[in-house]
N, C-alpha and C positions, 0 to 999 in steps of 0.2 A: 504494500500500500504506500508505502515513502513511495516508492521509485514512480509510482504512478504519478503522483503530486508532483516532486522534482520535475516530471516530465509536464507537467501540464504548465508548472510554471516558466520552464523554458521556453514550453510554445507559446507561450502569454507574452511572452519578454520580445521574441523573435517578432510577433506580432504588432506588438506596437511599437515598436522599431520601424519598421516597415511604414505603419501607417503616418509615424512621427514624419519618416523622409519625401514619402508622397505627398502630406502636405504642406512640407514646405517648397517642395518644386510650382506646388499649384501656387502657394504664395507669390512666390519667383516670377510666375507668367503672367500670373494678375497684375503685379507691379510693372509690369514692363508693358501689358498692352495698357494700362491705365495712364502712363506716362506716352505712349503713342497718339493715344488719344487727345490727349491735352494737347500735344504738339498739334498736330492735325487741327484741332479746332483751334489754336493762335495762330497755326500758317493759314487757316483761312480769314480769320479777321484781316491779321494783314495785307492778305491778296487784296483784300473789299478797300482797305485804306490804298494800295499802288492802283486799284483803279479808279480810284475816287484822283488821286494826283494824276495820273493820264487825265481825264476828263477836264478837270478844274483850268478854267483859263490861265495863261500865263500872269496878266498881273494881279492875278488874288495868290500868285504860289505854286502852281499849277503846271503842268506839261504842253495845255493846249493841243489834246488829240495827238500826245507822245511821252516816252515814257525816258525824254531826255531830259536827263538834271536828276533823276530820282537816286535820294540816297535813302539808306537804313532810318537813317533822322526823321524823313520826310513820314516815315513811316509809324514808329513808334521811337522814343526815348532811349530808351534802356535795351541792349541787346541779348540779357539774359534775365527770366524771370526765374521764379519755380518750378517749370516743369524742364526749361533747356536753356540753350543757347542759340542766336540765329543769325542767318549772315545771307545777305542781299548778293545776288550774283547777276550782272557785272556792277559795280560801287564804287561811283555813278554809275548810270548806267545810260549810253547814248541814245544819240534819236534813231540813228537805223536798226536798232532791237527791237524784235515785234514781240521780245516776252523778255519778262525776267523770272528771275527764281530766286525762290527764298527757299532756305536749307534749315531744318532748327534740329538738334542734338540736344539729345534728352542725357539723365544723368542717371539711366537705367542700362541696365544692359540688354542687349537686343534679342534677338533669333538664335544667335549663334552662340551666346553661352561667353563672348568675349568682349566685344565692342559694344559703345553706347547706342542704346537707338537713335536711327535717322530716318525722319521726313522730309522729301521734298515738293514744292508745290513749283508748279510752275504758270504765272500769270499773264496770262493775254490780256488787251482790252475788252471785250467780253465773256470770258470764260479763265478758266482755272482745272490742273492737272494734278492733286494729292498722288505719290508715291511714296510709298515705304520704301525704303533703301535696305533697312535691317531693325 
């Protein structure tokens, strides 16, 4: 009768071991797509604000139906909030670019178990392209 017990306590032990490291992997990917998520939805705000500066006339600040002069600034203040960090691609950015992209780097780890996650959007004057990088 010990040996029975010993044994059941072993597979008890074995068992929530197991259940302890499965949930923390679920943790793990929760945390990562929650931070993709965030990203995704401040690269889309900012898409709205680069094409609000395309639109807007030149002397209120504006592009005047171009997306020349536009920097990070024009966009938001601060280049890294809570969820990442972000970086306007070309900055400035000229008037013969029919888009630009904004990149933002989360401070989560991504897909691969290595590097931090990356979003990128890329902005037209009527439309927008979200991709996950990793």
């Amino acid at each position: 009768m010990g040996s029975q017990q010993l044994l059941l306590i072993v597979v008890g032990v074995v068992l929530i071991g197991i259940m302890v490291a499965v949930g923390m992997s679920m943790f793990k990917d929760q945390a990562a797509s929650t931070n993709r998520d965030s990203i995704s939805n401040d690269l889309a705000n900012f898409a709205v604000r680069a094409q609000k500066f395309y639109r807007k006339p030149l002397v209120l600040g504006g592009g005047s139906y171009s997306f020349n002069g536009l920097t990070f600034k024009h966009i938001t203040k601060n280049e890294t909030n809570s969820n990442g960090t972000y970086v306007l691609s070309p900055d400035p950015a000229s008037g013969s670019d029919p888009f630009v992209t904004l990149t933002g780097t989360g401070f989560n780890t991504g897909n691969d178990g290595a590097t931090p996650v990356v979003v990128q959007v890329k902005i037209w004057p009527d439309s927008l392209f979200v991709e996950t990088l990793n």
